[in-house]
C-alpha positions as CSV (number, residue, x, y, z in Angstrom):
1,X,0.0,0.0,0.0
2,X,0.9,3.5,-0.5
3,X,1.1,6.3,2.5
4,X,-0.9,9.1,3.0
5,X,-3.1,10.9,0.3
6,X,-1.3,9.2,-2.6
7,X,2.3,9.3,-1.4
8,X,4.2,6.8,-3.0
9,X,6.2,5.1,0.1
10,X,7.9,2.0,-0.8
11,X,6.7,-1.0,0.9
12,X,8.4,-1.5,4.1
13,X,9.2,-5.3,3.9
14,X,12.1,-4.0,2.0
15,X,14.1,-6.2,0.0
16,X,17.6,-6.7,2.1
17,X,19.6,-4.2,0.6
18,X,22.0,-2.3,2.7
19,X,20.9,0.8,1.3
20,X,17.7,0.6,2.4
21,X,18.2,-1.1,5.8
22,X,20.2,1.9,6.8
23,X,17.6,4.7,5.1
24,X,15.1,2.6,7.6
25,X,17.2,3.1,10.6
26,X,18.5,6.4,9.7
27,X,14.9,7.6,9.4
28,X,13.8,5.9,12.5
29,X,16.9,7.7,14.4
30,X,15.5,10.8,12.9
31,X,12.2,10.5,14.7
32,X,13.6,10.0,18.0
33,X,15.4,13.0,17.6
34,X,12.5,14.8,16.7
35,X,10.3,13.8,18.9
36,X,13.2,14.9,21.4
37,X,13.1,18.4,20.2
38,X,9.5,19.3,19.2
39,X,6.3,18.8,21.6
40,X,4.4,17.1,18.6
41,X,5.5,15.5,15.5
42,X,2.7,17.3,14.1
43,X,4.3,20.7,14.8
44,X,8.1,19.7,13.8
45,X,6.5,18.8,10.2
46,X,4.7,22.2,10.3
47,X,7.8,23.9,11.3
48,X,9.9,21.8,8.6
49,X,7.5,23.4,5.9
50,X,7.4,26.5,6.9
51,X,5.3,28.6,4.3
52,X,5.0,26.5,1.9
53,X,3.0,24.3,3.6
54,X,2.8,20.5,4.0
55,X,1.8,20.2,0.5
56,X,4.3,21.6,-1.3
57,X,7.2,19.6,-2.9
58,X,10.9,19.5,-2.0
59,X,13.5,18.5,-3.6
60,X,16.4,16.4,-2.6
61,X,18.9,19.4,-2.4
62,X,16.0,21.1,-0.6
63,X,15.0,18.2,2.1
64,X,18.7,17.6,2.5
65,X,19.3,21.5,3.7
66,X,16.3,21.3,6.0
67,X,17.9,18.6,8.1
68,X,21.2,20.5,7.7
69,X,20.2,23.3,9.4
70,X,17.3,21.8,12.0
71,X,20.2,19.5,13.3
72,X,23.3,21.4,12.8
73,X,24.6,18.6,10.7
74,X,23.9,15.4,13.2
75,X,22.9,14.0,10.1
76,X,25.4,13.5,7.7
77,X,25.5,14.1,4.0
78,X,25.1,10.2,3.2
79,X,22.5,9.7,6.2
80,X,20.5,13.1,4.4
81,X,20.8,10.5,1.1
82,X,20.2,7.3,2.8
83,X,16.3,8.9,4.4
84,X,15.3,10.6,0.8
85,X,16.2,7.7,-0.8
86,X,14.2,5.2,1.6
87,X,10.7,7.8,1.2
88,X,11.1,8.7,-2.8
89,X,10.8,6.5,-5.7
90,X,13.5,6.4,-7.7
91,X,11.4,8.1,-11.0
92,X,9.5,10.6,-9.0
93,X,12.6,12.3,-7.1
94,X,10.0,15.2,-5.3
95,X,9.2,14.7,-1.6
96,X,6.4,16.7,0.5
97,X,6.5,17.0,4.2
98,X,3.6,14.9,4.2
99,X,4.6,12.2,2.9
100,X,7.7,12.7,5.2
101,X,5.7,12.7,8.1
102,X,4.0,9.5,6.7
103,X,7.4,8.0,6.4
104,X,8.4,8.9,9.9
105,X,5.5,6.9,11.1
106,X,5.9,4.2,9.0
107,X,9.1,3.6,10.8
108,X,8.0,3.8,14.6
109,X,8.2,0.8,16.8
110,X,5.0,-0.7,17.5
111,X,5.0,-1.0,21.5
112,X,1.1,-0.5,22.3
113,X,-2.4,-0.2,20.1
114,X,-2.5,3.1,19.2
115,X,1.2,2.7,17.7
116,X,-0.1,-0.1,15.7
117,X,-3.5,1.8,14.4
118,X,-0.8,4.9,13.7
119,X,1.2,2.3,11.9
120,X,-1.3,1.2,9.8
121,X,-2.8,4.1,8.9
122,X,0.9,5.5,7.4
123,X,1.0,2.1,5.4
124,X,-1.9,3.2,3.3
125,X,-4.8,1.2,5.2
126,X,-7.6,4.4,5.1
127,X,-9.6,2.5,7.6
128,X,-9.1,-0.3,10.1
129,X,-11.5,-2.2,8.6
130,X,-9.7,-2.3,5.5
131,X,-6.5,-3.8,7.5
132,X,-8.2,-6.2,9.2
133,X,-9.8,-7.8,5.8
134,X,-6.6,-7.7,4.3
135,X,-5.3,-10.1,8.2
136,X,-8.7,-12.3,7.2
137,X,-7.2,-13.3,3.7
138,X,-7.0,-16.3,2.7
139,X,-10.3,-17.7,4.6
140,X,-8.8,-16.4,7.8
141,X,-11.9,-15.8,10.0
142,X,-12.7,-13.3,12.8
143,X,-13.2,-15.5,15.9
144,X,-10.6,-18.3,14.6
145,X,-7.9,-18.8,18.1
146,X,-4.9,-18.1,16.9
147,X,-1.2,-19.0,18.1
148,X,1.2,-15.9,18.6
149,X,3.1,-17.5,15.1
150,X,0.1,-17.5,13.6
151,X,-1.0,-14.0,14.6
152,X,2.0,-12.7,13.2
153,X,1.3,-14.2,10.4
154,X,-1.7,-12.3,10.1
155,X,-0.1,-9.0,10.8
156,X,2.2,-9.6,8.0
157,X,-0.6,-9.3,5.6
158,X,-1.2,-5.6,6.7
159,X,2.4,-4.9,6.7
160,X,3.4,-5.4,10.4
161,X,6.6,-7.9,9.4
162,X,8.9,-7.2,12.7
163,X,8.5,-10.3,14.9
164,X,9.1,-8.1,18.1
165,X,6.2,-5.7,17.3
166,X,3.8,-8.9,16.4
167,X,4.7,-10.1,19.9
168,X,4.0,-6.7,21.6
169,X,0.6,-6.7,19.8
170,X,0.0,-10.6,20.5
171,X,0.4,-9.5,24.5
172,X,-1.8,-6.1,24.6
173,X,-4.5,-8.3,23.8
174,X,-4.0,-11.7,25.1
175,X,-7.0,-12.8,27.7
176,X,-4.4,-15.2,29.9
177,X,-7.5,-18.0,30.3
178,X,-7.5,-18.1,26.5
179,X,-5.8,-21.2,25.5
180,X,-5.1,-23.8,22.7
181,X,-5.8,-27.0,22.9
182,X,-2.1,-27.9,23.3
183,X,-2.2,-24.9,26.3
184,X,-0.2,-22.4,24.9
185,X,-2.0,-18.8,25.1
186,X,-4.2,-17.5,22.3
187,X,-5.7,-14.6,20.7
188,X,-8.5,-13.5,17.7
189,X,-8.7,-11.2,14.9
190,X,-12.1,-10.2,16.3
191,X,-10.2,-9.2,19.9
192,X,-7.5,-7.4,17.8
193,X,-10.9,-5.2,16.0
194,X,-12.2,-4.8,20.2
195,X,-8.7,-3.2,20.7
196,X,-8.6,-1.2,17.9
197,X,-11.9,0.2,18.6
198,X,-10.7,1.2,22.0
199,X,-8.4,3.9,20.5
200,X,-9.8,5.0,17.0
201,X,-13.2,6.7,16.3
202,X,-16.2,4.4,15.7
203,X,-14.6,1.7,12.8
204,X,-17.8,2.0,11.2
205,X,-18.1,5.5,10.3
206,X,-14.3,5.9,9.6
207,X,-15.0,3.1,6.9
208,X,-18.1,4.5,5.7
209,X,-16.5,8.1,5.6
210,X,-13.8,6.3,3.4
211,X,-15.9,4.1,1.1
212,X,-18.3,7.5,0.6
213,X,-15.5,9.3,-0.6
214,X,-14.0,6.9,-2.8
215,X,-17.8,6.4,-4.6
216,X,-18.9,9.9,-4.6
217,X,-15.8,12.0,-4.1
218,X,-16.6,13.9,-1.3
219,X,-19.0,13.9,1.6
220,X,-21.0,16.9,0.3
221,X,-21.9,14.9,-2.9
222,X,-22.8,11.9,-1.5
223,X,-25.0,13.9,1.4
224,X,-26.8,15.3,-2.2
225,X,-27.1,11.7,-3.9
226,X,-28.9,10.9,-0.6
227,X,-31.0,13.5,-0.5
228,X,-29.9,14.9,2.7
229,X,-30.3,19.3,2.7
230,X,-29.5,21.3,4.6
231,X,-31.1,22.0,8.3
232,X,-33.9,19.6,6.9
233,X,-34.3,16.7,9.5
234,X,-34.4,13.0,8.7
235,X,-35.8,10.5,11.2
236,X,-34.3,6.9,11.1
237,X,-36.4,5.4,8.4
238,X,-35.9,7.8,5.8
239,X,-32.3,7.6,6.3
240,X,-31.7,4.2,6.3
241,X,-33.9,4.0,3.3
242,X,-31.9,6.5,1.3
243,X,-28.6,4.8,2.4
244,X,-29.5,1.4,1.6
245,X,-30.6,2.3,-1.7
246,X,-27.0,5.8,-2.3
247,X,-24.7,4.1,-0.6
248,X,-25.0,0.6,-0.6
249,X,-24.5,-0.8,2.9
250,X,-26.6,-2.6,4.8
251,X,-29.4,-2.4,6.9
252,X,-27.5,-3.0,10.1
253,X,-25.1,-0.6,9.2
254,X,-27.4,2.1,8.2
255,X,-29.3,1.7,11.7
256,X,-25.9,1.8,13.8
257,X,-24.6,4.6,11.7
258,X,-27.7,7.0,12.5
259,X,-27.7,5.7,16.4
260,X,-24.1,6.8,16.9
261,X,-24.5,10.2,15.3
262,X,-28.0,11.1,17.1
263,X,-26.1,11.6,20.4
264,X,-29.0,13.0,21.6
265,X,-31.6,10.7,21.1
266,X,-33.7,12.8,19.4
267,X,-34.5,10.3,16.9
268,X,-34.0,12.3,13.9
269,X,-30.4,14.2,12.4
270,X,-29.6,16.8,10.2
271,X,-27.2,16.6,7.3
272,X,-24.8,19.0,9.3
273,X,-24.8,16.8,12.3
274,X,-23.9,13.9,9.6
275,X,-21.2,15.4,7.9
276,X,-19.4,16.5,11.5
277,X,-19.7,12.6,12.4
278,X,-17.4,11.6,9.4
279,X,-15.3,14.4,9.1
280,X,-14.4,13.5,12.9
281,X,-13.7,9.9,12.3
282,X,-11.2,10.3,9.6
283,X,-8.1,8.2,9.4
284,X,-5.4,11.0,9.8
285,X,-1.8,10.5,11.3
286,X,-2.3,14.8,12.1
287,X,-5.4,13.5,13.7
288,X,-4.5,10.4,15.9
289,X,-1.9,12.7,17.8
290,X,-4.9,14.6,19.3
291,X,-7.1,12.1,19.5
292,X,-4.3,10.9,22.0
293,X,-4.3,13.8,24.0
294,X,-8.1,14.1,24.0
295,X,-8.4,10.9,25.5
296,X,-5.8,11.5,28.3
297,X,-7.6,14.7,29.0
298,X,-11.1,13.6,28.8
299,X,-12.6,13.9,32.6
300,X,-10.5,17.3,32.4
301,X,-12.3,18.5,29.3
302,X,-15.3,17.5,30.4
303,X,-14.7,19.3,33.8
304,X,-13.7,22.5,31.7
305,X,-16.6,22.7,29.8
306,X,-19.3,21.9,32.6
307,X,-18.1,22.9,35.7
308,X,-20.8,22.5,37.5
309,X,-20.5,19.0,37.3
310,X,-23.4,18.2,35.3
311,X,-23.3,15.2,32.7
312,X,-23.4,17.1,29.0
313,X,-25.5,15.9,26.7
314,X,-24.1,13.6,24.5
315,X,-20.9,12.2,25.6
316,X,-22.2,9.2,26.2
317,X,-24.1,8.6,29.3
318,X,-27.0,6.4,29.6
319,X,-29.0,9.4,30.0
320,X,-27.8,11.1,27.2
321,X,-28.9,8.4,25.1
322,X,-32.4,8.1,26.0
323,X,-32.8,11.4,25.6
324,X,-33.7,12.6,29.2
325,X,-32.3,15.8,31.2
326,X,-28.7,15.1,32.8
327,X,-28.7,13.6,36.1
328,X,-27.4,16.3,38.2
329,X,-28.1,19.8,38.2
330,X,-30.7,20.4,35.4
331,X,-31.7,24.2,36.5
332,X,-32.3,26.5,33.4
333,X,-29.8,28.8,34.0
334,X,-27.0,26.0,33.5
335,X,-29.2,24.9,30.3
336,X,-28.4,28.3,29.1
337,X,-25.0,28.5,29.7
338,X,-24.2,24.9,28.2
339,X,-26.5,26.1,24.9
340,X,-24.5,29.5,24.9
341,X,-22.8,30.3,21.6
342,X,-19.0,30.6,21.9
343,X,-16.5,31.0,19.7
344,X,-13.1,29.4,18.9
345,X,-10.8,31.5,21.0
346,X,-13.1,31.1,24.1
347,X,-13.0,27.4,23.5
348,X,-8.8,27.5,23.3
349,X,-8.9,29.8,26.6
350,X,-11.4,27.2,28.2
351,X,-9.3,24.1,27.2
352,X,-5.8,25.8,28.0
353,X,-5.9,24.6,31.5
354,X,-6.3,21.0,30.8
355,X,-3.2,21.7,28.7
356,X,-4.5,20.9,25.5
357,X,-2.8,22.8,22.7
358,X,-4.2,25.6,20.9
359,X,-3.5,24.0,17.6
360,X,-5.6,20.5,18.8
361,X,-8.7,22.6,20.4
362,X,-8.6,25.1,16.6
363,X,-8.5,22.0,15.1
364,X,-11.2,19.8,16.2
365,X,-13.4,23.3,16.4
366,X,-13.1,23.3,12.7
367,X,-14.0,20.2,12.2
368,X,-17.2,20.4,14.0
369,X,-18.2,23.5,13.0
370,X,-19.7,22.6,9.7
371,X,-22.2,25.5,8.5
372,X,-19.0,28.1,9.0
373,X,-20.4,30.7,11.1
374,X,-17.6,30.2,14.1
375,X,-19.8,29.3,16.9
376,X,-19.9,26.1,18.9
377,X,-22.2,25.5,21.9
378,X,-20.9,23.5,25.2
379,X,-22.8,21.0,24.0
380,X,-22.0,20.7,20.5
381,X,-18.3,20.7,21.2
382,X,-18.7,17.8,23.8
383,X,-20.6,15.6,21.4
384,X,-18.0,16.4,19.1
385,X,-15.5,15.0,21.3
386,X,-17.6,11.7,21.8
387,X,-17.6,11.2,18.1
388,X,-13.9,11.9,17.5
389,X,-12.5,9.8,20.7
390,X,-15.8,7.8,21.6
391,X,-14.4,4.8,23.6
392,X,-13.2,7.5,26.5
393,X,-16.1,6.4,28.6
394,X,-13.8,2.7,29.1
395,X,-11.0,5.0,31.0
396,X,-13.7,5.5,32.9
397,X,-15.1,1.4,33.1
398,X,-10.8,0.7,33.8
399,X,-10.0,3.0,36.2
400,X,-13.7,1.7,38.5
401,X,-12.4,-2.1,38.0
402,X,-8.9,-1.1,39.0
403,X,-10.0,-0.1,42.3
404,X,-10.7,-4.0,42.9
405,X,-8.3,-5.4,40.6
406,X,-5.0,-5.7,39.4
407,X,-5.7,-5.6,35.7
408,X,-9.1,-5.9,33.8
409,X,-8.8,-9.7,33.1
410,X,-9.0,-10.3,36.8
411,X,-12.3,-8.5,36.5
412,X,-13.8,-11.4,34.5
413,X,-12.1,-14.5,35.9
414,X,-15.4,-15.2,37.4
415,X,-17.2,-15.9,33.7
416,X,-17.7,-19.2,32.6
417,X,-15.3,-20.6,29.6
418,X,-18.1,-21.4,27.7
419,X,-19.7,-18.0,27.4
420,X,-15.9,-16.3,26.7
421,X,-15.8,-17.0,23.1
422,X,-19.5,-16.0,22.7
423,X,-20.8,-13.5,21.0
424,X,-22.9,-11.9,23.5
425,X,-26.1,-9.6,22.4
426,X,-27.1,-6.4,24.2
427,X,-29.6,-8.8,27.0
428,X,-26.0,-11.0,27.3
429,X,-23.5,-8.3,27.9
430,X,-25.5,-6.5,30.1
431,X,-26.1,-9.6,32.2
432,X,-22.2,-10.3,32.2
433,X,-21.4,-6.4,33.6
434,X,-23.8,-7.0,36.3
435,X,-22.7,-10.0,37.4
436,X,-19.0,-8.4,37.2
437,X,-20.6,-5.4,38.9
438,X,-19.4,-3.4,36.6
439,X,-23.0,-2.4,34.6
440,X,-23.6,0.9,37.0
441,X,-23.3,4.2,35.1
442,X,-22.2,2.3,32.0
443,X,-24.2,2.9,28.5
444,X,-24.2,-0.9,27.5
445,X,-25.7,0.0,24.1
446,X,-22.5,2.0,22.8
447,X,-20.2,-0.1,24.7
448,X,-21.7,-2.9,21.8
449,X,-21.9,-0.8,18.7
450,X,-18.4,0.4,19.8
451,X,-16.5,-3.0,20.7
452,X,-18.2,-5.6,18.2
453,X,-16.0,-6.2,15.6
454,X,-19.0,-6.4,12.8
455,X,-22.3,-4.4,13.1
456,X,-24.3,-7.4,13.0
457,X,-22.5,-9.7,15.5
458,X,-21.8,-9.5,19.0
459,X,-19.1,-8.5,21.5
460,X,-17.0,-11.6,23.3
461,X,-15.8,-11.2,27.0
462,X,-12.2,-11.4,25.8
463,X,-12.7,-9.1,23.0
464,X,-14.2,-6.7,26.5
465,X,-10.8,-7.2,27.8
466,X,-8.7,-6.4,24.8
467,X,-10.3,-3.3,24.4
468,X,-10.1,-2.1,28.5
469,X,-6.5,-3.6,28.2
470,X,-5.7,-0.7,25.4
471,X,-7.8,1.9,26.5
472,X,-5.3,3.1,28.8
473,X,-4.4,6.3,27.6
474,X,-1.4,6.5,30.0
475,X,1.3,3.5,30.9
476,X,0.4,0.1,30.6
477,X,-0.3,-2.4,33.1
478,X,2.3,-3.3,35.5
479,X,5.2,-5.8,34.3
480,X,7.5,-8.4,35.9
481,X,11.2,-7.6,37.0
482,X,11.9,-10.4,33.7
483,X,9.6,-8.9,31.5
484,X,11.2,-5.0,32.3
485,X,14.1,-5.6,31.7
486,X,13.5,-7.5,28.3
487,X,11.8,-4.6,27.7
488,X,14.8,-2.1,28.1
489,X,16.7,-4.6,26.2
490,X,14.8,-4.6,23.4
491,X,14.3,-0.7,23.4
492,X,17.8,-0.1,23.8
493,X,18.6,-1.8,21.2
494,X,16.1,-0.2,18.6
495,X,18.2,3.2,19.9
496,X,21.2,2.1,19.3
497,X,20.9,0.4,15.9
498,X,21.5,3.3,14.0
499,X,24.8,3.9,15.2
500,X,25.8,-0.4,14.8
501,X,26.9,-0.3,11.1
502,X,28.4,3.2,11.3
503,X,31.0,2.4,14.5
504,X,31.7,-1.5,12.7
505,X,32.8,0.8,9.3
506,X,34.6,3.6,11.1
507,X,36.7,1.0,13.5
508,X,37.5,-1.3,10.1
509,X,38.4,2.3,8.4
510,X,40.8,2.9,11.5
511,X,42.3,-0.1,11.1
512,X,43.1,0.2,7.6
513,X,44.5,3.8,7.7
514,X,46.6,2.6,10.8
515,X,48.4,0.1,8.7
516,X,48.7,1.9,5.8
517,X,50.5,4.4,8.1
518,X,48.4,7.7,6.9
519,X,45.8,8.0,10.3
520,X,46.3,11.9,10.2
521,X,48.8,12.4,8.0
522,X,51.1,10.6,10.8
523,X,53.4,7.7,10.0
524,X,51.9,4.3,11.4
525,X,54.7,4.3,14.5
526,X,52.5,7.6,15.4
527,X,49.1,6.6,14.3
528,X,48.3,4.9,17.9
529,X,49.4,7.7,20.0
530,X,47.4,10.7,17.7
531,X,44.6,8.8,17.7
532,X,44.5,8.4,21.9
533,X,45.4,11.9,21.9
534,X,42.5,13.4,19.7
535,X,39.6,10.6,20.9
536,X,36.8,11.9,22.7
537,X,36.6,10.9,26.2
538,X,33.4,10.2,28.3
539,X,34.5,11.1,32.3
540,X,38.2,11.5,33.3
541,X,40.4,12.5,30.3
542,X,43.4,9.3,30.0
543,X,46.8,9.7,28.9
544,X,48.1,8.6,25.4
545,X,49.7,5.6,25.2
546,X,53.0,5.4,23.1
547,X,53.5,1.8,20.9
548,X,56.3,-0.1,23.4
549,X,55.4,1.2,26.5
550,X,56.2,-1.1,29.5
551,X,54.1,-2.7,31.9
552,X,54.6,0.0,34.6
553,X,54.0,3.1,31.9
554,X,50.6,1.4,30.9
555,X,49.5,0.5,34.1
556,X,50.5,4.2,35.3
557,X,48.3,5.4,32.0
């Protein structure tokens, strides 16, 4: 697959040449270096482009004098080479920061869910569902136990080839009283979907938004093949009628589509309130860094927007879904406050004390505000945030089982094998959360449309646990003294890569010189001696050594 909107990355399987191995870890050194420098990656690529814009094309000259001067020459003229040869075709020779940011992404270790989804979305996949048909291939089903070889295998359809990251992935997910027959731990694509879900927008409007775009172009026009105008309201009928017969998806699909946007439960939507839905679900790399950040800041946002502690409508409550007045508060004065027009800069001053940047709260106001006139109600902008990050609610679910157990599996140990591996309906999974005593406050509806990995099937208690497992927007869950340290292993080595090949050529290059006596323009009696005397020198500087020094002199040294 290609990466980004038509960017022609080459595929990252790579074909063993030592060109393009070291353009790969050059390029991956690059973005920890960035990442050390700039708050965002989102802002280092804006800063990169300057005034041209992300957009524009560079050349090779041009990208090559970009890093020059960002990294006062860190990078050297053949690592500059190695990176724009690794992101360019060989025929096309242009590069746009884009695509570069694309490439960076490409590149970054997969360690938890979201890296993976981030992953996959700079491969080419446009929505998750997309990835996860190209894992089923082959007559791969959904709910089929797989090994961890034979999850990787899986991956390695969607691009995901390193057996480290397949491993990581095989382990965020893995419910520990899901076995094989022969006893060795096992996992499902349908869990993988769960987890996925847990840190993306809902799967099935980011696929809709992409197969609508790809039939009709853009959203507008297929809103006007459907007949949807304007302010006009449709009720849920009408608008599974008309998207049956436009779109071509399914009934199912149609119904769960026009649930999820009528946050309200109003029972009817408008074509604005449509439009803000899919434009909030896209599959963006600029987008999944704030989605990130949103998620980690959700209770905050939610406190800075409603102070006074009422539940807005909307952001998925079960109250907020059968359309009745919030639970707390309710008096008409705070109705008009929450229904108060406000405008983008009192929405940035509002959110700066949750620390969310200006550039993610401009952003997401833009998105949302889809008529144009620059006014947002409380309201509006918290729906909007349920669309574009709607599984925050489980960081709610994880944190309340974490107050009894260790880690969310514990929370289910209790549930019979046999109903693990079922799909369970809304009347089953409700049943299972009250028996976990975990059903109170908790919108069981969306939980479902969320977490079940198709619209017309169920939600398993392990997929449950995938999902709570990588809705953490924070750290992980706590690891063994083994498993740490394989860990720091693993990541120190990813750092130091870059610099493996380079030290191997310059000590074989030191060698050589040395015996062909010309280290530094020295003679080869010297070479030793200069070379002590001009080495850098971590701690307490040592004294050079001279070539027949005795015992005492080199102990002394």
């Amino acid at each position: 697959p290609t990466g980004g909107a038509g960017c022609p990355l080459r595929e990252l399987r790579g074909s063993g040449e030592d060109h393009r191995h070291t353009g790969m870890l050059k390029l991956r050194h690059l973005r920890q270096t960035i990442l050390e420098r700039f708050p965002t990656m989102k802002s280092a690529i804006e800063s990169f482009a300057g005034a041209r814009g992300v957009n524009r094309e560079f050349t090779r000259k041009e990208f090559c004098h970009i890093l020059s001067r960002r990294f006062n020459d860190l990078f050297s003229k053949d690592d500059q080479w190695s990176i724009f040869d690794y992101l360019v075709e060989e025929k096309v020779g242009l590069i746009t920061m884009a695509q570069f940011h694309t490439g960076l992404e490409a590149v970054a270790p997969v360690r938890s869910i979201e890296d993976l989804r981030r992953k996959l979305i700079a491969l080419g996949h446009s929505s998750m569902w997309q990835a996860l048909a190209q894992m089923q291939a082959d007559g791969l089903t959904g709910d089929l136990r797989l090994t961890s070889a034979e999850f990787g295998a899986a991956l390695v359809k969607a691009g995901i080839t390193s057996e480290e990251e397949q491993s990581n992935m095989f382990w965020a997910i893995c419910d520990p009283q899901q076995v094989t027959l022969e006893g060795s731990p096992s996992v499902s694509l349908d869990e993988l979907t769960s987890a996925l879900a847990a840190v993306s927008p809902m799967l099935l409007l980011e696929d809709l938004r992409d197969r609508l775009v790809k039939r009709h172009g853009t959203l507008q026009a297929a809103c006007d093949a459907a007949g949807l105008e304007g302010s006009i309201q449709v009720d849920c009928g009408d608008f599974v009628k008309a998207a049956i017969q436009v779109w071509k998806i399914t009934n199912c699909e149609a119904r769960k589509a026009f649930r999820f946007v009528d946050s309200e439960g109003k029972q009817r939507i408008t074509r604005r309130q449509f439009v803000r839905a899919l434009n909030l679900s896209e599959a963006s790399l600029c987008m999944e860094e704030a989605r990130h950040r949103v998620r980690q800041r959700f209770l905050c946002i939610r406190g800075a927007l409603f102070p006074e502690g009422e539940e807005p409508q909307g952001c998925g409550g079960e109250a907020s879904r059968k359309g009745s007045k919030p639970s707390l508060g309710g008096a008409q004065a705070s109705a008009e406050l929450r229904s108060r027009q406000l405008s983008e800069k009192d929405f940035c001053t509002a959110l700066e004390a949750v620390q969310l940047p200006e550039g993610d709260t401009q952003m997401l106001f833009d998105l949302m505000d889809t008529n144009g006139d620059g006014r947002l109600s409380a309201d509006e902008f918290a729906a909007g945030v349920r669309i574009f990050a709607p599984a925050c609610f489980l960081e709610v679910m994880r944190l309340g089982l974490l107050v009894k157990h260790g880690r969310a599996a514990e929370a289910f140990a209790g549930v019979p094998e046999e109903l693990r591996d079922e799909a369970l309906d809304l009347k089953g999974l409700t049943n299972v959360l009250m028996d976990c005593g975990m059903a109170a406050g908790v919108d069981v509806e969306l939980l479902l449309d969320l977490l079940q990995p198709r619209p017309e099937d169920g939600v398993t208690v392990s997929g449950l646990i995938a999902a709570l497992q990588a809705a953490a927007p924070g750290s992980q869950v706590p690891t063994s003294p083994e498993q740490s340290r394989a860990k720091a292993q693993r990541q120190v080595h990813c750092e130091l890569a870059p610099y493996q090949k380079s030290a191997k050529e310059f000590r074989m290059d030191v060698r050589r010189r040395s015996r062909r006596g010309d280290l530094l323009g020295f003679g080869a009696a010297e070479a030793p001696l200069q070379l002590a005397a001009v080495a850098p020198r971590h701690g307490r500087r040592r004294q050079p050594v001279r070539c027949g020094s005795s015992g005492r002199e080199g102990a002394a040294a």
